[in-house]
C-alpha positions, -999 to 999 in steps of 0.1 A, spaced: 0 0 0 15 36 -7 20 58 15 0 89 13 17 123 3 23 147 29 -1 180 30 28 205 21 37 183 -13 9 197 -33 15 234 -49 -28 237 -40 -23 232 -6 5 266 -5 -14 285 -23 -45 278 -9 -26 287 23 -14 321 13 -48 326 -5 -70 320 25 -46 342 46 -50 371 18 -84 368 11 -96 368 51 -75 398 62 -82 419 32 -120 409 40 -115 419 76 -103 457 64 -131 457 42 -156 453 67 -145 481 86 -151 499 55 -187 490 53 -184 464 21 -177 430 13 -154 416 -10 -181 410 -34 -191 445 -36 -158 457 -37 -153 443 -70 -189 453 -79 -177 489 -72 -142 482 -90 -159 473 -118 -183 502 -122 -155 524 -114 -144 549 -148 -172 533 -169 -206 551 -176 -239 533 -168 -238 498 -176 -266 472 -181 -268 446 -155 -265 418 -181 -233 433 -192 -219 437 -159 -227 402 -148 -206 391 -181 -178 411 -172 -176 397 -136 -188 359 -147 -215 363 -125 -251 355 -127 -277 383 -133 -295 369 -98 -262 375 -81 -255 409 -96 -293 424 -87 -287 411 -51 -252 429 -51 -267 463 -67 -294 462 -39 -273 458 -13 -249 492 -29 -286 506 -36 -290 506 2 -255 517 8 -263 544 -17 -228 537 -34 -243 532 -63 -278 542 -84 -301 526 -106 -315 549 -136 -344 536 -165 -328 533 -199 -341 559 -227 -339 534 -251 -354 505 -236 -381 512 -213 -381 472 -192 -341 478 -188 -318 499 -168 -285 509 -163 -259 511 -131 -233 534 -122 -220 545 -93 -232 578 -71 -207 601 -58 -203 583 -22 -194 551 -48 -169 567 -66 -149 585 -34 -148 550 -24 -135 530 -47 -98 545 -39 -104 543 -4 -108 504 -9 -81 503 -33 -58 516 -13 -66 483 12 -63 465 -18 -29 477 -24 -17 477 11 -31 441 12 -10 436 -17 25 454 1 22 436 32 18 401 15 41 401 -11 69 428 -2 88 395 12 96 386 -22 120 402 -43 105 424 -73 114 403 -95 99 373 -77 67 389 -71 68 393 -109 73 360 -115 44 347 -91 21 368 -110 33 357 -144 27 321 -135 -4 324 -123 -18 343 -150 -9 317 -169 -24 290 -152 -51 311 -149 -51 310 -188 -45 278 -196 -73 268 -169 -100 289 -184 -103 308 -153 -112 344 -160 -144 350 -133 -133 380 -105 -131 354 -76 -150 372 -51 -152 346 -19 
């Protein structure tokens, strides 16, 4: 009978360990911010584009439509972001954000980026470049192109 492998011999297992230690603080500093991860991206998204369709938006992120109209109610009642009829198509609307939305999307990219500075500031430039160069590429080669969000 084999012996099984050990935990720390699978490449998941590491980066599942850094991810889950990333992703929990930066959704800790979040919080105190008033948002989820979720929305964060929601609001990143919006962020420097005019009002966009729901559909679209749901595309962009790999979302469902379901999940997008729960996220836009919950920025509704935040009031980070508004909901307007579209002139052209009176059953559809559009989304963008409101002024409180677009103060704070560099408020939580900032976090984002000190997230990203207290994480990976242990490895040399060059190394940090090279951990995001490989995976992008798995990310590629794996089809994976939905803004994780949890």
């Amino acid at each position: 009978m084999l012996s099984p492998s050990h935990l720390g011999a699978h490449t998941g297992y590491h980066l599942r360990l850094v991810s889950n230690a990333v992703s929990q603080d930066f959704a800790r500093r979040l919080e105190r911010e008033g948002v989820t991860v979720a929305e964060w991206a929601f609001l990143r998204s919006l962020y420097g584009v005019g009002p966009i369709a729901p559909s679209v938006l749901a595309e962009t992120m790999g979302m469902t439509k379901g999940a997008i109209s729960k996220l836009a109610d919950r920025l509704l009642a935040k009031e980070l972001i508004e909901r307007a009829d579209n002139p052209d198509d009176k059953r559809a609307h559009t989304l963008s954000l409101t002024e409180a939305g677009r103060d704070k999307v560099p408020v939580l990219a900032a976090i984002a980026d000190a997230i990203e500075t207290d994480y990976f500031s242990v490895l040399a430039p060059g190394e940090r470049d090279a951990l995001r160069r490989i995976l992008s590429i798995l990310a590629d080669r794996r089809g994976l192109s939905n803004i994780p969000i949890n």
